[in-house]
VOBA-1610 file (N, C-alpha, C; in pm, whole numbers, padded with zeros to 5 digits, always signed):
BEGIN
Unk+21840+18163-05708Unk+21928+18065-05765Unk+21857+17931-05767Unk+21857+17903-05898Unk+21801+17729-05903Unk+21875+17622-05824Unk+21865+17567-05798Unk+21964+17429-05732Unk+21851+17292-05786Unk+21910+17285-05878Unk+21834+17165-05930Unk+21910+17035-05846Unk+21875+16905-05876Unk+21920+16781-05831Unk+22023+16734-05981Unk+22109+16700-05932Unk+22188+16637-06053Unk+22207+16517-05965Unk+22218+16351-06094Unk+22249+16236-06117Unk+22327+16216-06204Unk+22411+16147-06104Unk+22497+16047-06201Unk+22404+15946-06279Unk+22487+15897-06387Unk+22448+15827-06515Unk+22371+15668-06424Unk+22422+15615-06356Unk+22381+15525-06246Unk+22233+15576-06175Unk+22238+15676-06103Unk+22140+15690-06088Unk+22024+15727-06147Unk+22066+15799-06286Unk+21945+15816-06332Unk+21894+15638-06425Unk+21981+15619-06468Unk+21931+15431-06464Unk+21871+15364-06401Unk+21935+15392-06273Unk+21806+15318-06161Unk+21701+15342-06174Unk+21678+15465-06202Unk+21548+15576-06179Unk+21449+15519-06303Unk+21506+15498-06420Unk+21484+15433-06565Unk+21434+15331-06499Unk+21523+15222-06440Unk+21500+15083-06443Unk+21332+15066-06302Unk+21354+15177-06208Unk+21233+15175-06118Unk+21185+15269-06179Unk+21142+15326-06273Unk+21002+15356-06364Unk+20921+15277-06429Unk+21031+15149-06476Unk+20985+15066-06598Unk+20894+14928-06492Unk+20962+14911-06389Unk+20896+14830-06298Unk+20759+14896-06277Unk+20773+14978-06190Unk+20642+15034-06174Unk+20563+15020-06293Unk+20572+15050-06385Unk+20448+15053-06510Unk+20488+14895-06527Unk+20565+14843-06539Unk+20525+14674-06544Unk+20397+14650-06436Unk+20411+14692-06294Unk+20354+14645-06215Unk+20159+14705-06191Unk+20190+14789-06266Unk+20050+14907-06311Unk+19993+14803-06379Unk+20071+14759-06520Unk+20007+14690-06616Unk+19936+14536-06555Unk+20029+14503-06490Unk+19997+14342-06378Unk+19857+14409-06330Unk+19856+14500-06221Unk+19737+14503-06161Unk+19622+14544-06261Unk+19614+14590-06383Unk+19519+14647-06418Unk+19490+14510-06474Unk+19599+14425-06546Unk+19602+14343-06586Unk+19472+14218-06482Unk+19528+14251-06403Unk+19451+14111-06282Unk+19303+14151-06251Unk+19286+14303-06206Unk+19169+14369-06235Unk+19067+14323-06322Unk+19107+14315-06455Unk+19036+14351-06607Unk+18983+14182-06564Unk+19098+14077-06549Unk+19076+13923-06498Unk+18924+13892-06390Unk+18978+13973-06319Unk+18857+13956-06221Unk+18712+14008-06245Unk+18679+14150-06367Unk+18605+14158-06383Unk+18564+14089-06493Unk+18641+14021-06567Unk+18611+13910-06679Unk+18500+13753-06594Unk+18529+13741-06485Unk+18457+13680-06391Unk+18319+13711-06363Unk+18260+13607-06459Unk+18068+13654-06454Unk+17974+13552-06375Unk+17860+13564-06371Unk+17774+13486-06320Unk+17763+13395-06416Unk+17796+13346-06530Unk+17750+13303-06680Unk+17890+13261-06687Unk+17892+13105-06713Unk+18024+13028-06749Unk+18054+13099-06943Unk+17950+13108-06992Unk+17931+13102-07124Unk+18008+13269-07119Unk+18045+13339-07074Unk+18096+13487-07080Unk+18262+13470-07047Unk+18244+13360-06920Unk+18378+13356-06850Unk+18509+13330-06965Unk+18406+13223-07019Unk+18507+13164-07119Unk+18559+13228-07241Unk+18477+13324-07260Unk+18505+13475-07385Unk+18591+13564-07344Unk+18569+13611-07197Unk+18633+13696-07168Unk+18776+13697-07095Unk+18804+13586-07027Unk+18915+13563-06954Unk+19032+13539-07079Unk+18974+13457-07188Unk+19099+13395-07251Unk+19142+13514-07380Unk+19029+13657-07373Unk+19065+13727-07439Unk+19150+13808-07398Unk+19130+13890-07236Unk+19196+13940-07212Unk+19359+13864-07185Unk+19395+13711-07203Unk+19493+13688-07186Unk+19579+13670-07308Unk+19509+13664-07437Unk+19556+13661-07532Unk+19550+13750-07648Unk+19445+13854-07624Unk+19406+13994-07721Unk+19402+14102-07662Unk+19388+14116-07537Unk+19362+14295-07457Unk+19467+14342-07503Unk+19597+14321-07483Unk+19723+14397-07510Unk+19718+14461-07679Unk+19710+14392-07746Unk+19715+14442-07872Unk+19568+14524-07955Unk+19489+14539-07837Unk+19393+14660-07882Unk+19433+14796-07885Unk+19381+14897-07924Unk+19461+15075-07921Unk+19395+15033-07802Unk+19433+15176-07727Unk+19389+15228-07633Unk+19208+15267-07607Unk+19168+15329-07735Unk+19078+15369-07710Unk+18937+15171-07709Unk+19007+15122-07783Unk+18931+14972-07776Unk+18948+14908-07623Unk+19052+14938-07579Unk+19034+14851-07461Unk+18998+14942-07303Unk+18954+15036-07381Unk+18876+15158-07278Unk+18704+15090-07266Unk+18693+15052-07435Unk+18581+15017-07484Unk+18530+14894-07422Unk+18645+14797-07410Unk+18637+14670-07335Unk+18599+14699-07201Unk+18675+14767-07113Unk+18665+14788-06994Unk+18490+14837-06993Unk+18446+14886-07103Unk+18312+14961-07078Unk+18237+14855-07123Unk+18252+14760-07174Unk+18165+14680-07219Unk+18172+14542-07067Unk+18244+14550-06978Unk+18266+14480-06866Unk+18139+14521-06758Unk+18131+14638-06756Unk+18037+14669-06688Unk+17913+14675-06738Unk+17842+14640-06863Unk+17722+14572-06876Unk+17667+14466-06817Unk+17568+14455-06792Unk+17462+14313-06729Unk+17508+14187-06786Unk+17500+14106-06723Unk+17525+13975-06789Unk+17411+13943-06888Unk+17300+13972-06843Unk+17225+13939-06946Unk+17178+13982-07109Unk+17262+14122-07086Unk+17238+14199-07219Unk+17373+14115-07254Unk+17487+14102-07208Unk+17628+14043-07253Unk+17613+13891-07376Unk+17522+13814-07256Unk+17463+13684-07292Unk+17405+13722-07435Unk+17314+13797-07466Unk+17214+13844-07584Unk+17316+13893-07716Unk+17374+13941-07643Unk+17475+14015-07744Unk+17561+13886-07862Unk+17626+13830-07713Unk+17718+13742-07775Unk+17683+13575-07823Unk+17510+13532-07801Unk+17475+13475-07861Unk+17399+13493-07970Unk+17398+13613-08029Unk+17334+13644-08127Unk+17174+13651-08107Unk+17133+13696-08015Unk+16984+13698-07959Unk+16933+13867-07975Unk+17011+13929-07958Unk+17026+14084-08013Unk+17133+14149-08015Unk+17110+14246-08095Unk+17232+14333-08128Unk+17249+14442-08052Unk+17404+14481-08039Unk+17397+14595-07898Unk+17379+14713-07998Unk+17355+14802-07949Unk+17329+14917-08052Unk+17414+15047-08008Unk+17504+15017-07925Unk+17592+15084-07909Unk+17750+15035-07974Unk+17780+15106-08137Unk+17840+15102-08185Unk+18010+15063-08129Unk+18078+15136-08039Unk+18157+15109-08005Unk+18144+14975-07918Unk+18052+14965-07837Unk+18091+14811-07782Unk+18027+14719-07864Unk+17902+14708-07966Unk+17915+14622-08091Unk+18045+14578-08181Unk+18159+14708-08167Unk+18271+14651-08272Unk+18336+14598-08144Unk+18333+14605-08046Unk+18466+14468-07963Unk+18333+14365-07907Unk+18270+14363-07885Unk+18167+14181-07915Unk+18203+14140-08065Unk+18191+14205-08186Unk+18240+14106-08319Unk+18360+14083-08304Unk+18436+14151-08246Unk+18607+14134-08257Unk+18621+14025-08168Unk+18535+14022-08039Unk+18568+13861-07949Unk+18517+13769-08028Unk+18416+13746-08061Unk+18352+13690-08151Unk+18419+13597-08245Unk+18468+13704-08334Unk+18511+13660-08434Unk+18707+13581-08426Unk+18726+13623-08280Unk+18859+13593-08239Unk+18813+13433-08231Unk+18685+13402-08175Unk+18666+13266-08121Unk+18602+13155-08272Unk+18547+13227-08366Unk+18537+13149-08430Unk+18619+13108-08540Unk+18751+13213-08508Unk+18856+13148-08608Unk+18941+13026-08588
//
């Protein structure tokens, strides 16, 4: 015999309303995370990356801000090269989010 759990309409709301927190609070930390690794040795990065993730990370797909996160963990110095136009990254996916910061800053 099954014996499942039954909720009242209340409780399963709560349950709604502490799901939606939790993933609010997922999003905060990954959120503060992504912040802290936006934090470089290079003022000239800090300033690309902090004010993007506060004003563009959210509205990337998913698979772009996977891309971001992967483009965080490059060297500062290939970062520097990249995004002053000193060379080109040749890895296609993190070449299209350097033009997309890029081009966020020179509009």
């Amino acid at each position: 015999m099954n014996k499942g759990v039954l909720m009242s309409g209340n409780e399963a709301l709560s349950n709604t309303v502490t799901n939606n927190e939790n993933s609010t609070n997922v999003l905060k930390v990954n959120k503060a995370r992504l912040k802290w690794a936006c934090r470089r040795g290079m003022l000239e990065l800090d300033v690309l990356f902090i004010p993007f993730v506060d004003e563009a990370y959210d509205e990337l797909s998913t698979k772009d801000q996977f891309t971001f996160e992967r483009l965080l963990t490059c060297q500062d110095p290939e970062l520097f090269a990249w995004f002053m136009g000193h060379e080109v990254c040749e890895d296609k996916e993190l070449n299209a989010v350097v033009q997309h910061i890029l081009k966020r800053v020179k509009v």
